[in-house]
N, CA, C and O of each residue as an XYZ file, in Angstrom:
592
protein
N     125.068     93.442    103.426
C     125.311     92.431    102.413
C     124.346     92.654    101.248
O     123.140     92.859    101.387
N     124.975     92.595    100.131
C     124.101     92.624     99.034
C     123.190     91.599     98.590
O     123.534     90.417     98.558
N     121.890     92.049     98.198
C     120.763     90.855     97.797
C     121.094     90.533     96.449
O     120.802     91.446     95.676
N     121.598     89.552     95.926
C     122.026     88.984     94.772
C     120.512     88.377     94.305
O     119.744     87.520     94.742
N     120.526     89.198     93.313
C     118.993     89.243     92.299
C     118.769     87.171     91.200
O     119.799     86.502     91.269
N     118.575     87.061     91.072
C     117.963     85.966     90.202
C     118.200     86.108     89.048
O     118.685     87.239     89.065
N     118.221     85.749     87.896
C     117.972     85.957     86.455
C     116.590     86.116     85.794
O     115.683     85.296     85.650
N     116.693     87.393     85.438
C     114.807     87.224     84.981
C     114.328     88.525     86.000
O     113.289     89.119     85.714
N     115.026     88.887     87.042
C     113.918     89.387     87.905
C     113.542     90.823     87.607
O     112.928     91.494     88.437
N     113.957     91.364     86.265
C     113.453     92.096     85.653
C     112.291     91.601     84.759
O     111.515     92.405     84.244
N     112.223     90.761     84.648
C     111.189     90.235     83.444
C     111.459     90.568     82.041
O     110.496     90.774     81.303
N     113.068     90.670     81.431
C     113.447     90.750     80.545
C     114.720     89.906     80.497
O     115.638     89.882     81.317
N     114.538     89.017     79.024
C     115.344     88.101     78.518
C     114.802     88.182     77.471
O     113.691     88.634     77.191
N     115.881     87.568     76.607
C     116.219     87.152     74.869
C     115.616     85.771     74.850
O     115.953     85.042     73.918
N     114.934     85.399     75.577
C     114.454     83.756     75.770
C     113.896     83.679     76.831
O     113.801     84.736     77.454
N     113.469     82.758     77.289
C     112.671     81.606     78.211
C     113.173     82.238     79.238
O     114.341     82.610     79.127
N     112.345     82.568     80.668
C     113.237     82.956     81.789
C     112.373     82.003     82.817
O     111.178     81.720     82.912
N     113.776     81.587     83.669
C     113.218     80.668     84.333
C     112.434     80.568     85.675
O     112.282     79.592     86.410
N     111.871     82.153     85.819
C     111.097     82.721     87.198
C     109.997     81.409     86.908
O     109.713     80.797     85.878
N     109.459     81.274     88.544
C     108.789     80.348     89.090
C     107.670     81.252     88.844
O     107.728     82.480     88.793
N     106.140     80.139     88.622
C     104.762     80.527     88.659
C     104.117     80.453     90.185
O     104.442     79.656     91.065
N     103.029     81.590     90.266
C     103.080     81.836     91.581
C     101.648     82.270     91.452
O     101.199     82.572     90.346
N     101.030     82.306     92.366
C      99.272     83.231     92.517
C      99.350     84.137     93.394
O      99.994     83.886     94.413
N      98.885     85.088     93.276
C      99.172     86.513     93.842
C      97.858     86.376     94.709
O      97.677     87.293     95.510
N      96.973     85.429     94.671
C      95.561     85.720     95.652
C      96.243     85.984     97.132
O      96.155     87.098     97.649
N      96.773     85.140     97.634
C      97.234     85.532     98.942
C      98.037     86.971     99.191
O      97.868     87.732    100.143
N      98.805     87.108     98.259
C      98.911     88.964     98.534
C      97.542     89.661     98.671
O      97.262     90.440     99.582
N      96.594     89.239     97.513
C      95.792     90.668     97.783
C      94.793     90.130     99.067
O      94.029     90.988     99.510
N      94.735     88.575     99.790
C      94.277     88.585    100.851
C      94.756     89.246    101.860
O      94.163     90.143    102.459
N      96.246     88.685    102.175
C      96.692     89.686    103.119
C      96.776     90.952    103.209
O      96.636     91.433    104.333
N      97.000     91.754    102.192
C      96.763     93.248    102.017
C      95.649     93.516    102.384
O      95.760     94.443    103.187
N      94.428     93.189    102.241
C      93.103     93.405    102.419
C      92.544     92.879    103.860
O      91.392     93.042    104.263
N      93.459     92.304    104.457
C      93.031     91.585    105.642
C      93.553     92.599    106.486
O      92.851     92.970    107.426
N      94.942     93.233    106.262
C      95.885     93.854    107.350
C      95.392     95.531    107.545
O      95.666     96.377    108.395
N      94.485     95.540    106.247
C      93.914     96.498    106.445
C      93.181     97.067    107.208
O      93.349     97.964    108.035
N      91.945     96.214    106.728
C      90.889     95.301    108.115
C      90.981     95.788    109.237
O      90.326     96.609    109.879
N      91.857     95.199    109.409
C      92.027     94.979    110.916
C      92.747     95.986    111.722
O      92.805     95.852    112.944
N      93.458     97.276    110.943
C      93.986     98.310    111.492
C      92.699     99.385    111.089
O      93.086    100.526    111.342
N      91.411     99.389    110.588
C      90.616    100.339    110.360
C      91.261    100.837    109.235
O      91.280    102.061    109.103
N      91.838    100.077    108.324
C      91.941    101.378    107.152
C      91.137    100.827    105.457
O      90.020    100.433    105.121
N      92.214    101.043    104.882
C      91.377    100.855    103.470
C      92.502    100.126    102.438
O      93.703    100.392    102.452
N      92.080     99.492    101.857
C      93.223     98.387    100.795
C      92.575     98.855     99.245
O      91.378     98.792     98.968
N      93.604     99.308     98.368
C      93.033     99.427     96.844
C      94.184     98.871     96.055
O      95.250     99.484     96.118
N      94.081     97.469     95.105
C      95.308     97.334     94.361
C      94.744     97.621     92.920
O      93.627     97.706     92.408
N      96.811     97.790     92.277
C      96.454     98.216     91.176
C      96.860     96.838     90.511
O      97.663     96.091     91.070
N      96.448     96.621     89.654
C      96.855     95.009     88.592
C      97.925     96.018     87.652
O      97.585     97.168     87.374
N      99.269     95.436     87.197
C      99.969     95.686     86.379
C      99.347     94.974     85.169
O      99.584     93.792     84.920
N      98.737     95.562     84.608
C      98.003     94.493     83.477
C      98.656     94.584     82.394
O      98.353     93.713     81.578
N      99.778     95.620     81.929
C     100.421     95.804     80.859
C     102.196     95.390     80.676
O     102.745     94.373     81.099
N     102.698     96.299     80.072
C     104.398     96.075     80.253
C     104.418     97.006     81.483
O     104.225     96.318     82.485
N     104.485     97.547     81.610
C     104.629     99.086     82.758
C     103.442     98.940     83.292
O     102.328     98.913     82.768
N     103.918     98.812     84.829
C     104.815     98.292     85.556
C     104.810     96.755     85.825
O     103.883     95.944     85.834
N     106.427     96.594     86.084
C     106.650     94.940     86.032
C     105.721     94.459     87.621
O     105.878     93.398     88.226
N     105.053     95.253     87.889
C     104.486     94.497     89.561
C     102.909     94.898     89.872
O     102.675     95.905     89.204
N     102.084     94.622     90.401
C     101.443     95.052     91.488
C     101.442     95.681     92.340
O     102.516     95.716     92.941
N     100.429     96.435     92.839
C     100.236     97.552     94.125
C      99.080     97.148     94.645
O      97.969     96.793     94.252
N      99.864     97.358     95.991
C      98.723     97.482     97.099
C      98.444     99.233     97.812
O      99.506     99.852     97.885
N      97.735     99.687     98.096
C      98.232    100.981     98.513
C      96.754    101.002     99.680
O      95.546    101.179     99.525
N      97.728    100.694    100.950
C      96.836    100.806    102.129
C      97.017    101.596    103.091
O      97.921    101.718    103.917
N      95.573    102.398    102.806
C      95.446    103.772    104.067
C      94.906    103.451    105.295
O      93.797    102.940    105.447
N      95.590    103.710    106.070
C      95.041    103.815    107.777
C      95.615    105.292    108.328
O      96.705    105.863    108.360
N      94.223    105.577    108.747
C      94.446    107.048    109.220
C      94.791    107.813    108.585
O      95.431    108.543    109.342
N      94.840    108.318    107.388
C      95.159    108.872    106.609
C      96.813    109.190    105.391
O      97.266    109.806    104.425
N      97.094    108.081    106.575
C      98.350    107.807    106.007
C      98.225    106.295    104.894
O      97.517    105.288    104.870
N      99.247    106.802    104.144
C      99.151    105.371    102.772
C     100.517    104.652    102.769
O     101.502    105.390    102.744
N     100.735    103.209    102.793
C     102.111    102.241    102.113
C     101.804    102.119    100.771
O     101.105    103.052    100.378
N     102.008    101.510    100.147
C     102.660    100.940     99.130
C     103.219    100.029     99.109
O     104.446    100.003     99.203
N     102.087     98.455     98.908
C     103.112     97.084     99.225
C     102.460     96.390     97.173
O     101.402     96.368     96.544
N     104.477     95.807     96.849
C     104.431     95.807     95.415
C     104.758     94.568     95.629
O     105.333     94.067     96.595
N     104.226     93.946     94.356
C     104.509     92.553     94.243
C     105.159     92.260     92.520
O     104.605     92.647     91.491
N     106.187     91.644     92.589
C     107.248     91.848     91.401
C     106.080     90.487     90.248
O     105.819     89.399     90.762
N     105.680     90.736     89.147
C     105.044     89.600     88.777
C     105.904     88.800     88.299
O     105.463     87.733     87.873
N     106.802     88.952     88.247
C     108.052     87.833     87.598
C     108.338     86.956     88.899
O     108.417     85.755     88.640
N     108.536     87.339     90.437
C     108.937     86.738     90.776
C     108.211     86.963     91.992
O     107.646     88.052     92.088
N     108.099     86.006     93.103
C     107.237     85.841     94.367
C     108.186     87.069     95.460
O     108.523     86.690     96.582
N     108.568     88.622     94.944
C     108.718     89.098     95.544
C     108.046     90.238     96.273
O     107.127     90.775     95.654
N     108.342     90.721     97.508
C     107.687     92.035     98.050
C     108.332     93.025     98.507
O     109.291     92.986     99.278
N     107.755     94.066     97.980
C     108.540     95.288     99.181
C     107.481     96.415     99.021
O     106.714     96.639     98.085
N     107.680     97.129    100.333
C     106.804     97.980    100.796
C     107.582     99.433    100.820
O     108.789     99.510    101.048
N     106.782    100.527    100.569
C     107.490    101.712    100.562
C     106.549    102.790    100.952
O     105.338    102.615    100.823
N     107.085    104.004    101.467
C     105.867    105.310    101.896
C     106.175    106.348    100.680
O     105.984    107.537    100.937
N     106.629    106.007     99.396
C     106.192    106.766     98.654
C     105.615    106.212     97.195
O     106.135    105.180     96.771
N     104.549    106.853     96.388
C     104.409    106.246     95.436
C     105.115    106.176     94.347
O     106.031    106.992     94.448
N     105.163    105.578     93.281
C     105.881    105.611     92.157
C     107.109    106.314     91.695
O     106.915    107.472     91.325
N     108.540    105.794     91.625
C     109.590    107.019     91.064
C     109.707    107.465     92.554
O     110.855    107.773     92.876
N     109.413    107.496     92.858
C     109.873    108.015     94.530
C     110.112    106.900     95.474
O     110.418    107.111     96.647
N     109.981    105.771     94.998
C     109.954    104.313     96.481
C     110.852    104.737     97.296
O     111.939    105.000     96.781
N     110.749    104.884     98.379
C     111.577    104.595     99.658
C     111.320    103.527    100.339
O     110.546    103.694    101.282
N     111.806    102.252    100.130
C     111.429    101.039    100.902
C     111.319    101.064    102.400
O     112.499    101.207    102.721
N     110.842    101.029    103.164
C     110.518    100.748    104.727
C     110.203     99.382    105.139
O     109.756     98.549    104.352
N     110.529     99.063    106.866
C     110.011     97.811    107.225
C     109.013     97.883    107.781
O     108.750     98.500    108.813
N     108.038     96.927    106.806
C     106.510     96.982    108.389
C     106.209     95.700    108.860
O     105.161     95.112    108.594
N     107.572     95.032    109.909
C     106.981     93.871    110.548
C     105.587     92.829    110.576
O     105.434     91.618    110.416
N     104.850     93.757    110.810
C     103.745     93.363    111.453
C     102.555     92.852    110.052
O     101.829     91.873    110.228
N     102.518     93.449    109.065
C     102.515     93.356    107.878
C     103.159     91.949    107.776
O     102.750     90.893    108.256
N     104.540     92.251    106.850
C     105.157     91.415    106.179
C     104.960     89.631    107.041
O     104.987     88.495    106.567
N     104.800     90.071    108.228
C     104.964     88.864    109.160
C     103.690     87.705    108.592
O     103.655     86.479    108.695
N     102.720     88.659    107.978
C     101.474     88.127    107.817
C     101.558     87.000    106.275
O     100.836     86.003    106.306
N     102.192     87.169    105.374
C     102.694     87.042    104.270
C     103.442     85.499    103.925
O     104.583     85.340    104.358
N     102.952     84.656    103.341
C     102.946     82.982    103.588
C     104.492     83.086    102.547
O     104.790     83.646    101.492
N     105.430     81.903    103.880
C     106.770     81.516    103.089
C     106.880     81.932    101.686
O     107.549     82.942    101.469
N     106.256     81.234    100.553
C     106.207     81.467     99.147
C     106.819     82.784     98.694
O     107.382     82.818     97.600
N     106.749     83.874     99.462
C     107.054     85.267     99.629
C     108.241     85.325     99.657
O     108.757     84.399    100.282
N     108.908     86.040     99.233
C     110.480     86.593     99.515
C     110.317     88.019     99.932
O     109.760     88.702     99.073
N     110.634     88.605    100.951
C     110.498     90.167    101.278
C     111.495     90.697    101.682
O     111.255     91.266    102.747
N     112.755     90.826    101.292
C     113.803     91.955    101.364
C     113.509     92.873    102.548
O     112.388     93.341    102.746
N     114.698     93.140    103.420
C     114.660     94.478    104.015
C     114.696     95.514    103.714
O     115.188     95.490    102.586
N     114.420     96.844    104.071
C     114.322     97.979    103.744
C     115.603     98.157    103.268
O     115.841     98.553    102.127
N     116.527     97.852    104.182
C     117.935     98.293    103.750
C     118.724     97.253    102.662
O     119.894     97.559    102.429
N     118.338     96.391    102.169
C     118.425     95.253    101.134
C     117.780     96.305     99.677
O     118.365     96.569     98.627
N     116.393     96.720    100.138
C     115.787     97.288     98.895
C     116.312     99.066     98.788
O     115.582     99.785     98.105
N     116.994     99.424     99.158
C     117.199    100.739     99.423
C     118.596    101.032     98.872
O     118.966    102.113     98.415
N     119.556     99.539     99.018
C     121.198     99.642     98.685
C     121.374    100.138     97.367
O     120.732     99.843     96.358
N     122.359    100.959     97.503
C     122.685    101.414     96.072
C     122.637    100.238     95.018
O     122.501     99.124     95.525
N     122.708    100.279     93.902
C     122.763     98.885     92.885
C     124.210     98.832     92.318
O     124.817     99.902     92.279
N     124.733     97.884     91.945
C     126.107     97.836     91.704
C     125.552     96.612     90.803
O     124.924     95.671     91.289
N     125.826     96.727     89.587
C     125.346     95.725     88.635
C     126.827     94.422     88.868
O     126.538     93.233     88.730
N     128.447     94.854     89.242
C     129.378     94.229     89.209
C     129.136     93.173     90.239
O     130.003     92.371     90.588
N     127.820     93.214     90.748
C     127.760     92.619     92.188
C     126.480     91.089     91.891
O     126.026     90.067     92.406
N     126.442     91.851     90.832
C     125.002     90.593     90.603
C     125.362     89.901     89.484
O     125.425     90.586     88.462
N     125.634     88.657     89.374
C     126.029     87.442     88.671
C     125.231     86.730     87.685
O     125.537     86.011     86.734
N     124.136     87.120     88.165
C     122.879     86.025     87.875
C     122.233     86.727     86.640
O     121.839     85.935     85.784
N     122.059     87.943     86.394
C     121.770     88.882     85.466
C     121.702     88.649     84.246
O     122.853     88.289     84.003
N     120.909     88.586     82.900
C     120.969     87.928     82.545
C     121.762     89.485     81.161
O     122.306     90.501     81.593
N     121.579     89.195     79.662
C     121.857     90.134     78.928
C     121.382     91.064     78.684
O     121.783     92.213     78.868
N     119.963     90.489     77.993
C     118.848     91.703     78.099
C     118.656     92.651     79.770
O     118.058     93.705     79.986
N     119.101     92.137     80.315
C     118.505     92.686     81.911
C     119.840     93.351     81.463
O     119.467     94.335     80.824
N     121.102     93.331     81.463
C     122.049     94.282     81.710
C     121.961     95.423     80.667
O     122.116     96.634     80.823
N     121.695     94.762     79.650
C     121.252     96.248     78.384
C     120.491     97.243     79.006
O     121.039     98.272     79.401
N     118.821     96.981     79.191
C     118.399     97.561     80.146
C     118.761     98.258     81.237
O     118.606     99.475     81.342
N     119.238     97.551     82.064
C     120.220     98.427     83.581
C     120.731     99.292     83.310
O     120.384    100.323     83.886
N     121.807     99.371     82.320
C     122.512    100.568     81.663
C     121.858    101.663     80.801
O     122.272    102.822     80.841
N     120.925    101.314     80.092
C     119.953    102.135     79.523
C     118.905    102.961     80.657
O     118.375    104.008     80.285
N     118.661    102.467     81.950
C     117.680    103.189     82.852
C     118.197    103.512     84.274
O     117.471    103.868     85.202
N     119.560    103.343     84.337
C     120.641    103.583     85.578
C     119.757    103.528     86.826
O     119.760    104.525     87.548
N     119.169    102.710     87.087
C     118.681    101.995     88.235
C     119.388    102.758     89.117
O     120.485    103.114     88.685
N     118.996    103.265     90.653
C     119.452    103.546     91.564
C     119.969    102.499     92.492
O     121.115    102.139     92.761
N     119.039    102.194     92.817
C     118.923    100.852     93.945
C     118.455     99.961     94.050
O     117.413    100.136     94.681
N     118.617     98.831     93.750
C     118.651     97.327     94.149
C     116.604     97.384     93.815
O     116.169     96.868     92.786
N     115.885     97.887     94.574
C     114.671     97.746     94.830
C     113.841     98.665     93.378
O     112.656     98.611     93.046
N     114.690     99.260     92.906
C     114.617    100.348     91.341
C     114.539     99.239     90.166
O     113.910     99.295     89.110
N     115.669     97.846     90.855
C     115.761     96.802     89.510
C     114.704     95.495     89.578
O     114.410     94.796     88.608
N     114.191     95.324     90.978
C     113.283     94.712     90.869
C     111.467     95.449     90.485
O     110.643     94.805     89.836
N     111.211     96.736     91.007
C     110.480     97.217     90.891
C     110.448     98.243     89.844
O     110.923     99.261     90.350
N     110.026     98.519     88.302
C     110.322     99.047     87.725
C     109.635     99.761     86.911
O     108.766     99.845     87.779
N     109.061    100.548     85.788
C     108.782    101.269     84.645
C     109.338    100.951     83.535
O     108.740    101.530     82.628
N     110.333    100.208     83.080
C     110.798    100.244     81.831
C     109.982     99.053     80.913
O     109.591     97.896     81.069
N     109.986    100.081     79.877
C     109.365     99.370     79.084
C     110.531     98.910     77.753
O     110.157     98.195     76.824
């Protein structure tokens, strides 16, 4: 089933968009906690500019790294084993489990689905100009993004 996106959840509109305000402290607690506690290491990046519309977490255990993003437009998450331009969304239970209601976290296979813009309603104009201008792959390409 397709995850039918919000309006806004690009963080582009011709006006006022009506994404909810949210505090990201509890992401970078839990990121930093789940780390912790598996022996590894937590480093986020702040999207402080236009590019990129989200946050990173990028936590190593054992030498291996995720990638857990947080959309700043909207109280979303998804996690992936590759960095940037490469996301492959994955599920990490045990993780995400940690992560307070307020959160919305998509499945791997939710963030991974091809994108079909005919499928999402909510979209706003500017977001569809865009879409067509950066041919989004997948669903998790339109929430998590680079375009400036």
């Amino acid at each position: 089933m397709t995850l039918i996106l919000p309006e806004c959840i690009t963080g582009f509109s011709y006006g006022d968009c009506p994404a909810p305000e949210f505090d990201d402290q509890s992401f970078r607690t839990v990121c930093f906690d789940y780390a912790r506690r598996k022996g590894g290491t937590c480093s986020i990046i702040l999207g402080d500019s236009v590019t990129p519309n989200y946050d990173q977490a990028t936590i190593t255990i054992r030498g291996r790294s995720i990638y857990v993003l947080l959309s700043r437009v909207y109280p979303v998450i998804g996690i992936s084993k590759y960095e940037p331009f490469q996301y492959e969304y994955i599920d990490v239970p045990e993780l995400t489990d940690l992560f307070p209601d307020l959160y919305q976290i998509p499945s791997a296979a939710e963030l991974n689905e091809r994108f079909d813009l005919s499928l999402q309603p909510f979209l706003n104009k500017a977001e569809r100009g865009e879409i067509e201008y950066w041919e989004p792959e997948t669903i998790g390409n339109v929430i998590f993004h680079y375009w400036d």
